[in-house]
C-alpha positions as CSV (number, residue, x, y, z in Angstrom):
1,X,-16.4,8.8,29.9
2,X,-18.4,7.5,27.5
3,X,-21.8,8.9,29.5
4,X,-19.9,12.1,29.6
5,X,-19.6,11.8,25.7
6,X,-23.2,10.6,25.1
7,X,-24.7,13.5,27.2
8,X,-22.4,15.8,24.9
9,X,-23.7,14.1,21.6
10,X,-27.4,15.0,23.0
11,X,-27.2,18.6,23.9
12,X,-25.5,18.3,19.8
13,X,-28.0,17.0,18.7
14,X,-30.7,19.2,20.5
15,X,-28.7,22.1,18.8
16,X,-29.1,20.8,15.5
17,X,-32.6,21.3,15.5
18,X,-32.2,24.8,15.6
19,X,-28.6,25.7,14.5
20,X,-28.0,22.7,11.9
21,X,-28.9,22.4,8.0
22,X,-32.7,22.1,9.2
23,X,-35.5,21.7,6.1
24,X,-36.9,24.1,4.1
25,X,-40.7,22.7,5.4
26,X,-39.5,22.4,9.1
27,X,-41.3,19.4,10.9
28,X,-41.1,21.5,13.9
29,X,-43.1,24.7,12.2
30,X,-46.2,25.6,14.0
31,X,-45.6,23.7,17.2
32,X,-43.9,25.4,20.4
33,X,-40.3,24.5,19.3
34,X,-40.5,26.3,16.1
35,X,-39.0,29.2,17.6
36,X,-35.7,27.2,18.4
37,X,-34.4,27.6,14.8
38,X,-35.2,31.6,14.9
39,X,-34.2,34.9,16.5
40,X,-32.9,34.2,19.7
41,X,-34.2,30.5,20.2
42,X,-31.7,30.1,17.1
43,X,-28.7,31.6,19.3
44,X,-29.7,29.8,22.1
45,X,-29.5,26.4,20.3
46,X,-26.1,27.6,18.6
47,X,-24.5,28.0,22.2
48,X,-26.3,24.7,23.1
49,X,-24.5,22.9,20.3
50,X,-21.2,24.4,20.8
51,X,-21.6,23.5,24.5
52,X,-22.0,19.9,23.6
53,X,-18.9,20.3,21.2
54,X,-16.9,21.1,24.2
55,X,-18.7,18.2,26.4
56,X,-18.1,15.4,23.1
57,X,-14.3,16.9,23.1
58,X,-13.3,16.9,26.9
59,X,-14.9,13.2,26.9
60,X,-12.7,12.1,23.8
61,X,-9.4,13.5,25.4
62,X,-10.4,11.5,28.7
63,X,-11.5,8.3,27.0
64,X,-8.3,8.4,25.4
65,X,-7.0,5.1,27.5
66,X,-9.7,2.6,27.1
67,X,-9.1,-0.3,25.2
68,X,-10.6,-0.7,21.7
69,X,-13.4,-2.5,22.9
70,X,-14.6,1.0,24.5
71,X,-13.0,2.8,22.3
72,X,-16.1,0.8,19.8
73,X,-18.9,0.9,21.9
74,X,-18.2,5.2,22.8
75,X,-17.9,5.5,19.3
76,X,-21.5,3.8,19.1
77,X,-23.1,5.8,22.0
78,X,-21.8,9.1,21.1
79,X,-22.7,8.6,17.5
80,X,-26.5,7.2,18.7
81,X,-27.9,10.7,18.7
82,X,-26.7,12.5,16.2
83,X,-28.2,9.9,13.7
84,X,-31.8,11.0,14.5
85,X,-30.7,15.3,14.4
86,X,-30.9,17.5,11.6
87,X,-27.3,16.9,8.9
88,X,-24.6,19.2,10.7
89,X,-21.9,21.4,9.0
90,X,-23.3,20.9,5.8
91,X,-26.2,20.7,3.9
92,X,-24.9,17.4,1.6
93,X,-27.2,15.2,2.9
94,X,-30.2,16.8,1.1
95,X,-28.1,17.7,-2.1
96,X,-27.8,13.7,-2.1
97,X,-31.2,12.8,-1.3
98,X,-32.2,15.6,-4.8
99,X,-29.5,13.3,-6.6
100,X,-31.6,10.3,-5.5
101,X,-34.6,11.4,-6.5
102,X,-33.4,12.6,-10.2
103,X,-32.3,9.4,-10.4
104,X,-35.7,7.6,-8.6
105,X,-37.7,9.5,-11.4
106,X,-35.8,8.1,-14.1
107,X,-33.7,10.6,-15.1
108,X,-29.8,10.4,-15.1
109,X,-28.4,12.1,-12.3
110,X,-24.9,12.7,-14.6
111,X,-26.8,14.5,-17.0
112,X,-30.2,15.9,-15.4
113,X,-29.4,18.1,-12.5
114,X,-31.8,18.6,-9.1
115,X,-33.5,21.8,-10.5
116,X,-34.6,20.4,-13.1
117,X,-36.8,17.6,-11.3
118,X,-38.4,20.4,-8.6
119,X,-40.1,18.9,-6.1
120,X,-39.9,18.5,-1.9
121,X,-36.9,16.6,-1.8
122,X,-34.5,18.7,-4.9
123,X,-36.7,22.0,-3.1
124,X,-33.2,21.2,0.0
125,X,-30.8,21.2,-2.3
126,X,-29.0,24.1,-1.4
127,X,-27.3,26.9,-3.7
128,X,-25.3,25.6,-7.2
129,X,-25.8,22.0,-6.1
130,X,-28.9,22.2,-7.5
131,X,-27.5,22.7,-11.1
132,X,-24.7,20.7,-11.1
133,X,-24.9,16.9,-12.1
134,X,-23.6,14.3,-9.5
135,X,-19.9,13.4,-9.2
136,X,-20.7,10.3,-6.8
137,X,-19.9,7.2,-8.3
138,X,-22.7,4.9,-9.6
139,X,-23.2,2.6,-6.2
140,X,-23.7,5.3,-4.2
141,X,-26.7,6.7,-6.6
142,X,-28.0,3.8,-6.6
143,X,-28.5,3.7,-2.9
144,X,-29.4,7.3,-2.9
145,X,-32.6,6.1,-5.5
146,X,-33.4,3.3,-3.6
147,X,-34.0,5.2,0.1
148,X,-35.9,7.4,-2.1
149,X,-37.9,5.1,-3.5
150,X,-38.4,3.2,-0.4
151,X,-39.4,6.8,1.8
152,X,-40.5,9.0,-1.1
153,X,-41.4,12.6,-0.2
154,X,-41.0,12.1,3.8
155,X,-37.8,14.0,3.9
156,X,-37.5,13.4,7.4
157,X,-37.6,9.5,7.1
158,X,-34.9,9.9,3.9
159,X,-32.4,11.8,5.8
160,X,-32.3,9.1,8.6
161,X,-32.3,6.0,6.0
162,X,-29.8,7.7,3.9
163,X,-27.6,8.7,7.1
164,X,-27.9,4.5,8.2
165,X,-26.5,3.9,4.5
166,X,-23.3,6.2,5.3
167,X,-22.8,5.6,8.5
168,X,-22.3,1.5,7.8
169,X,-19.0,3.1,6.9
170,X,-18.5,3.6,10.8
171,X,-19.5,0.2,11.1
172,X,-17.0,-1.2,8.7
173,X,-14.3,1.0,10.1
174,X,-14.5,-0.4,13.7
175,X,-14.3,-3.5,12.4
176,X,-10.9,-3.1,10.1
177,X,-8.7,-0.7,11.9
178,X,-7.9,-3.1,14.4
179,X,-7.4,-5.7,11.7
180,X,-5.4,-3.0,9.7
181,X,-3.0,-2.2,13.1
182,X,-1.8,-6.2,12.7
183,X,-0.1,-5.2,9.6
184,X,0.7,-1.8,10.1
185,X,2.3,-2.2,14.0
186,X,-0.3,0.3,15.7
187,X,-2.2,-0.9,19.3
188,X,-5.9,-0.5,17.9
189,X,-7.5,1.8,20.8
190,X,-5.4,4.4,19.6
191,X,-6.4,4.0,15.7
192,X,-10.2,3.8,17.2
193,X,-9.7,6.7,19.0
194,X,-8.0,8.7,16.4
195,X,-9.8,7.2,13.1
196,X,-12.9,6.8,14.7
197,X,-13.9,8.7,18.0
198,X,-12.3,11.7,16.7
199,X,-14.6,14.6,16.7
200,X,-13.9,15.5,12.8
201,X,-15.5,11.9,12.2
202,X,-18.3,12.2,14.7
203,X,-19.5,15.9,13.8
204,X,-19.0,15.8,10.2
205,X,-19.0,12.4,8.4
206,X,-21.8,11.1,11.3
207,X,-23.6,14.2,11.7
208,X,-22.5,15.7,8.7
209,X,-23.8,12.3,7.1
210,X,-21.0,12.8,4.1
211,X,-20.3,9.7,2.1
212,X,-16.9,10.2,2.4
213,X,-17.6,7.7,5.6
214,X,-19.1,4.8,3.7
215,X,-16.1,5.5,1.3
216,X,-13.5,4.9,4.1
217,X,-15.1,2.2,5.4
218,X,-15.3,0.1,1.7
219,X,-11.9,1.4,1.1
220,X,-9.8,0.5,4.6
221,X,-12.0,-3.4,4.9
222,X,-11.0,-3.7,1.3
223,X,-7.1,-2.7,2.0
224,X,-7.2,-5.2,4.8
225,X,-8.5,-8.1,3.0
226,X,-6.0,-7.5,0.2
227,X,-3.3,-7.8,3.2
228,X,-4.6,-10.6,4.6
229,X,-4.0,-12.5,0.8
230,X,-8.0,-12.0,0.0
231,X,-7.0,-9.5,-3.1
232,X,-10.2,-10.5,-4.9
233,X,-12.4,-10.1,-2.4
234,X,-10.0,-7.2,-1.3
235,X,-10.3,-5.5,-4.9
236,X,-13.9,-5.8,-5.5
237,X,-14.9,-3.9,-2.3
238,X,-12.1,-1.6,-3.1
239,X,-13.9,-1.1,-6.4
240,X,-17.5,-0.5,-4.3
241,X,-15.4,2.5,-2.6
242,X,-14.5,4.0,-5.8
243,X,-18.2,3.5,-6.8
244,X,-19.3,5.7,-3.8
245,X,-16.9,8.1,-4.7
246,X,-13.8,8.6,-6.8
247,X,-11.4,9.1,-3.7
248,X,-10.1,6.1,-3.5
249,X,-8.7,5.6,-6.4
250,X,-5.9,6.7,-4.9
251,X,-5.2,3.7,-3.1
252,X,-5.3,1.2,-5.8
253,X,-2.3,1.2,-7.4
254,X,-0.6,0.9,-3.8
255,X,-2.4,-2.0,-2.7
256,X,-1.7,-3.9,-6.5
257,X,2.2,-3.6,-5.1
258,X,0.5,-5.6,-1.5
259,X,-1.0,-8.1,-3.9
260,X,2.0,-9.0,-5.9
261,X,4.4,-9.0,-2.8
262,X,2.0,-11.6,-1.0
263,X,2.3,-13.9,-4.2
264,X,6.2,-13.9,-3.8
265,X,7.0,-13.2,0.2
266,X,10.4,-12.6,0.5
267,X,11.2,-12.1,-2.4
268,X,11.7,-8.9,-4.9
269,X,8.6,-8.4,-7.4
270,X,9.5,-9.2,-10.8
271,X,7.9,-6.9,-13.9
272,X,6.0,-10.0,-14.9
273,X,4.5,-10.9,-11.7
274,X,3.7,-7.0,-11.5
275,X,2.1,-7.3,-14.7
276,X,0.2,-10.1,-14.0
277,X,-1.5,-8.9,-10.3
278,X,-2.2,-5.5,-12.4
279,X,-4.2,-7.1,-15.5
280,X,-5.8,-9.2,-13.3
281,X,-6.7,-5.7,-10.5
282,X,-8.3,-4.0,-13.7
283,X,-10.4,-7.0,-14.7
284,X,-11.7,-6.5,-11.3
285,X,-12.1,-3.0,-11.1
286,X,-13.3,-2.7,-14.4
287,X,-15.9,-6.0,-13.9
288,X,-17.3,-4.6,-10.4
289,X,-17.9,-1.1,-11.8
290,X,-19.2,-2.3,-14.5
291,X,-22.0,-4.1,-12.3
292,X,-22.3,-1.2,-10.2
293,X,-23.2,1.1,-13.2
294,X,-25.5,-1.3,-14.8
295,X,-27.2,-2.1,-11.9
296,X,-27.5,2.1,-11.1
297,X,-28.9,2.2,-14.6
298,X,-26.7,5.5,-15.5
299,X,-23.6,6.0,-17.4
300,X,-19.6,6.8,-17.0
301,X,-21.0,10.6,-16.6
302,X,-19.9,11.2,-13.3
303,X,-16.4,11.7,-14.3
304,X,-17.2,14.9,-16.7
305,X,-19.2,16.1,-13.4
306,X,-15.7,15.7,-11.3
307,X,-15.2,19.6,-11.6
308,X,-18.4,20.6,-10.5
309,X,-17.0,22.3,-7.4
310,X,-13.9,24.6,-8.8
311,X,-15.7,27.8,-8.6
312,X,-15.2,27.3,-4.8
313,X,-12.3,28.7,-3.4
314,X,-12.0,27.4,0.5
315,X,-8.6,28.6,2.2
316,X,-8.1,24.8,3.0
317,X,-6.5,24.1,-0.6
318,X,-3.3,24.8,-0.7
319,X,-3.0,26.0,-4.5
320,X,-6.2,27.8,-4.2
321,X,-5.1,29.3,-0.9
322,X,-2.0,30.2,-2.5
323,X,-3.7,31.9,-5.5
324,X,-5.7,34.1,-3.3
325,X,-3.1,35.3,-0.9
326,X,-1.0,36.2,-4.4
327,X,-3.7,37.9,-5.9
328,X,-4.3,40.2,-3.2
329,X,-0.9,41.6,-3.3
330,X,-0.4,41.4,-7.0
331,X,-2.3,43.0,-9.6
332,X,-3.1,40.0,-11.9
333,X,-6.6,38.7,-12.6
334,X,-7.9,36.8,-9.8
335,X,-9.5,34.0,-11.8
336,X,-6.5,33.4,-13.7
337,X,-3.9,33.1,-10.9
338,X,-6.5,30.6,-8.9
339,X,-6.6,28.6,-12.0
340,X,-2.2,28.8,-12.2
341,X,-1.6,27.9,-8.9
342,X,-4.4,25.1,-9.6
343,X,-2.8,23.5,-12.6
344,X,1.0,23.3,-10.8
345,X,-0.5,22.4,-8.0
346,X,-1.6,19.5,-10.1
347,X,1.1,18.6,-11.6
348,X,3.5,18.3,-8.1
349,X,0.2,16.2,-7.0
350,X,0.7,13.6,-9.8
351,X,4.3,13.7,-9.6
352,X,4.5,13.0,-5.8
353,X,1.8,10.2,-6.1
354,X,3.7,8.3,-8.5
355,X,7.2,9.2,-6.8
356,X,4.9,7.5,-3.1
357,X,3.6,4.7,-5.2
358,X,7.1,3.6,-7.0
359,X,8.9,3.9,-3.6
360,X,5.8,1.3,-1.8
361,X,6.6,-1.7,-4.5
362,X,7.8,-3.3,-0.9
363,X,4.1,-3.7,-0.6
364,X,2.8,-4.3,2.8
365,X,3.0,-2.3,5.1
366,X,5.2,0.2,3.5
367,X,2.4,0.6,0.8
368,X,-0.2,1.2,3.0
369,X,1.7,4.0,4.2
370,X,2.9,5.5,1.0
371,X,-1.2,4.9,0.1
372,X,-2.2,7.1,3.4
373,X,0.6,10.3,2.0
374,X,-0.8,9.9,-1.1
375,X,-4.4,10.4,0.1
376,X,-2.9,13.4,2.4
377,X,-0.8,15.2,-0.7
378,X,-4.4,14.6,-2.6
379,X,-6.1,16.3,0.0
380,X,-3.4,19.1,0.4
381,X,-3.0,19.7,-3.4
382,X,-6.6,19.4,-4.7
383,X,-7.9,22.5,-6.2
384,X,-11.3,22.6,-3.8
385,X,-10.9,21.1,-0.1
386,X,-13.8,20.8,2.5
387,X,-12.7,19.6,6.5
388,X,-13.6,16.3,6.3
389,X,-11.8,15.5,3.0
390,X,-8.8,14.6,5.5
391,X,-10.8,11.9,7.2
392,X,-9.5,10.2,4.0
393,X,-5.4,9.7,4.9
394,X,-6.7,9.8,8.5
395,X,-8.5,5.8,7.6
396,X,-4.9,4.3,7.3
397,X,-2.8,6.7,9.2
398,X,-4.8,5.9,12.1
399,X,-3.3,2.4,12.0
400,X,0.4,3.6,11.9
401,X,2.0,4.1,15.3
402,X,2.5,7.8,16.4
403,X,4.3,9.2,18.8
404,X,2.5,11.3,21.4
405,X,3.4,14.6,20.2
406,X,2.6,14.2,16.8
407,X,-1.3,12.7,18.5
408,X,-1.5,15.8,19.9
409,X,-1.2,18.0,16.7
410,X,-3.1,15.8,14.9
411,X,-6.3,15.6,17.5
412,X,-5.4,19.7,17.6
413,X,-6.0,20.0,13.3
414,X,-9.2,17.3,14.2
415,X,-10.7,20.0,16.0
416,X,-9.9,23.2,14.4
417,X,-11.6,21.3,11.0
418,X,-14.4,20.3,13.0
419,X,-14.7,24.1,14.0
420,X,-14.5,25.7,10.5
421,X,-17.8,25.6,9.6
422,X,-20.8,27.1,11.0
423,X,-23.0,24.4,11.9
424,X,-25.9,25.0,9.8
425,X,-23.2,24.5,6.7
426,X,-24.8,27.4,4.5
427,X,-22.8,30.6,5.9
428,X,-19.2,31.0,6.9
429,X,-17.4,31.2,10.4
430,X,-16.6,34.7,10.9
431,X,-13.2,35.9,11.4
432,X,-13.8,35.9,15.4
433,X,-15.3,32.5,15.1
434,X,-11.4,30.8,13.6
435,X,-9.7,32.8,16.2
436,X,-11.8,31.1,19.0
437,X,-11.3,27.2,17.5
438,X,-7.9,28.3,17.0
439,X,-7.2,29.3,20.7
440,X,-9.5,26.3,21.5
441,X,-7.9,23.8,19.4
442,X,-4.5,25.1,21.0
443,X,-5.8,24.0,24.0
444,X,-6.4,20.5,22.7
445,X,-3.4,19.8,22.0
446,X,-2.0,21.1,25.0
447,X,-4.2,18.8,26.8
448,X,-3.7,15.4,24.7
449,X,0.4,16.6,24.8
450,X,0.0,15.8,28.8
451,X,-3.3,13.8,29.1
452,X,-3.6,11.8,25.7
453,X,-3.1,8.6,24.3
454,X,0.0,6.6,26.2
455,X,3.0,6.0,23.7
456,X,2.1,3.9,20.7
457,X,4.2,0.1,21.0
458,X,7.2,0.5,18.7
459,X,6.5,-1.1,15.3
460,X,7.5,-4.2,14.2
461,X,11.1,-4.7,12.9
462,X,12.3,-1.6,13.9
463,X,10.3,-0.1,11.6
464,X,10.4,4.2,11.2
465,X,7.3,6.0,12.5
466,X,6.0,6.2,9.0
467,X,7.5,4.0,7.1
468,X,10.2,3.7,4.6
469,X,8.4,6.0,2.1
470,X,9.8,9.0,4.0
């Protein structure tokens, strides 16, 4: 399976170069495989990616009963190829590298936007991106400057040094999901499988080369350390995933409730002990980030840059998707109902959050699962939602043990995300493009319903399927 899966991740990759977010100055122009990326040489590599889509997918459904030390080293083959391809499904990877380079010339990246530094690298930065100011956190602009000051103009050499950067996330990931299962009661070839080898991770956050991936990755190693009584250690690298982006906040307060139940085990968690293991989470947060910006030499302007995005209106927000089905059937002002639905849709967020975090004071466990439905309701109720946003509750839900079914709806959403896009991330999928990866994605979860994962092991202490937060 796992050659079945790398010869899939080539004929991807082989696409890209033609169908993906190529550059504006092509590398390819002027030699015989320019005409890949136009006319019909353009369709032709479309229909060679999407072949390889099918190849990647029929591989993952098969390799669905190897152990986790397979499950790894697929993961690592398949995603071999598409480190060295064009960024697919999106065009982020360059809107980063502009960020980088604001930031490489000396400007501030929170304040100074990529149009205003013109040059080969901001020249990529495609549409409004390049006149809005970064909303990544201040580690991750600081990488982003560095892999442009180590590669300057030679795009080419950026986009693969800045994909390495993200893609230690995947790195970090197959290393703490298994270590994550222990606690949570999962058998760790099916949290590889679904967290890791899943097509939404391998198309988008790999080739997509979003930083959501090295997020995860900070964010699930520094949830595991925290469980396996490291919470220092545990916090700080928690604090380097908020740095990369402003996510994973989310799971914070959750995992202060795993740090105060480790200090009394057995025992109920008193309002000073709480009080205590949060001052002393803070300093931490507050010290680390406080590195991290210093070191990034830029300010706290990233979080005035956090609504950069709101004048998009993808379907996959619920209050935005809300908004625009209302609007068309009612006749209010369009802007004004988006922005309604927006605001309650806000407010249930906030109170469901807290309602998820009060009943995970437990901690363990039960916290980590009440932190992976938080990070799902964040992703369902945020006012602007791209595909792989729900590779975020997918990090610790992977971990919790599923029954097959619900493996088969979940690898069925994996897909029809992966499929949402066009793959060169700058035009939509037409209408007859969603009804194909619906009928498709239908047909993966037919499949994995018969040929996927066995039965996860039932969880430890007769725990529920997803915890006592439900």
């Amino acid at each position: 399976m796992i050659r079945l899966g790398l010869a899939g991740s080539v004929l991807i990759a082989l696409g890209a170069f033609g169908a993906g977010a190529t550059l504006l100055r092509d590398p390819l122009s002027g030699t015989p495989f320019a005409a890949w990326g136009y006319g019909h040489g353009r369709m032709v590599a479309t229909a060679v990616l999407y072949l390889g889509i099918g190849v990647l997918v029929w591989a993952w459904i098969r390799a669905a009963r190897m152990d986790a030390r397979g499950m790894a080293r697929a993961t690592a083959v398949w995603s071999a190829p598409l480190l060295f391809a064009p960024p697919l499904f999106s065009t982020d990877l360059y809107t980063y590298l502009a960020q980088g380079a604001v930031a490489d010339a000396g400007f501030n990246p929170y304040r100074t936007v990529p149009a205003e530094v013109p040059g080969p690298i901001s020249d990529n930065a495609a549409g409004q991106w390049l006149f809005v100011p970064s909303p990544y956190g201040p580690l991750f602009i600081g990488l982003m400057r560095s892999v442009v000051s180590v590669t300057g103009t030679d795009l080419v050499a950026a986009s693969v040094l800045a994909r390495l950067v993200v893609v230690s996330g995947l790195w970090l990931l197959c290393l703490a999901l298994p270590r994550l299962c222990r606690h949570l009661g999962a058998r760790p070839r099916f949290a590889l499988w679904i967290g890791v080898a899943n097509p939404l991770v391998l198309l988008y956050l790999v080739g997509g080369a979003h930083n959501d991936l090295l997020m995860i990755g900070l964010m699930v190693t520094g949830a595991v350390l925290v469980l396996d009584h490291a919470p220092v250690r545990g916090f700080a690298v928690l604090t380097a995933a908020v740095a990369v982006k402003v996510a994973a906040v989310v799971a914070l307060p959750f995992l202060v409730w795993v740090w105060a139940a480790n200090r009394v085990p057995g025992r109920r968690v008193t309002v000073g002990g709480f009080v205590g293991v949060a001052t002393a989470a803070v300093s931490i947060v507050v010290a680390v980030f406080g590195v991290c910006t210093v070191l990034a030499g830029v300010d706290l302007g990233w979080i005035g840059a956090l609504d950069g995005n709101t004048g998009l209106e993808p379907w996959l927000s619920v209050p935005t998707a809300l908004g625009k089905i209302t609007s068309a059937v009612v006749d209010v002002d369009h802007a004004r109902l988006i922005t309604g639905f927006r605001v309650v849709g806000s407010g249930v967020l906030a109170g469901l959050v807290v309602w998820l975090w009060w009943r995970s004071r437990a901690g363990g466990a039960v916290a980590l699962r009440g932190a992976a439905l938080a990070l799902l309701a964040t992703v369902l109720l945020a006012p602007v939602v791209f595909p792989w946003y729900f590779t975020w509750p997918l990090a610790f839900g992977a971990a919790v043990g599923w029954q097959v079914s619900r493996i088969a709806v979940a690898g069925a959403v994996s897909m029809w995300l992966a499929l949402s896009s066009h793959p060169d991330g700058r035009t939509l999928l037409p209408v007859w493009g969603f009804a194909a990866a619906f009928v498709f994605c239908l047909a993966v979860g037919i499949v994995l319903a018969y040929a996927g994962p066995d039965t996860p092991a039932p969880q430890r202490t007769g725990q529920r399927i997803l915890g006592s937060v439900t």
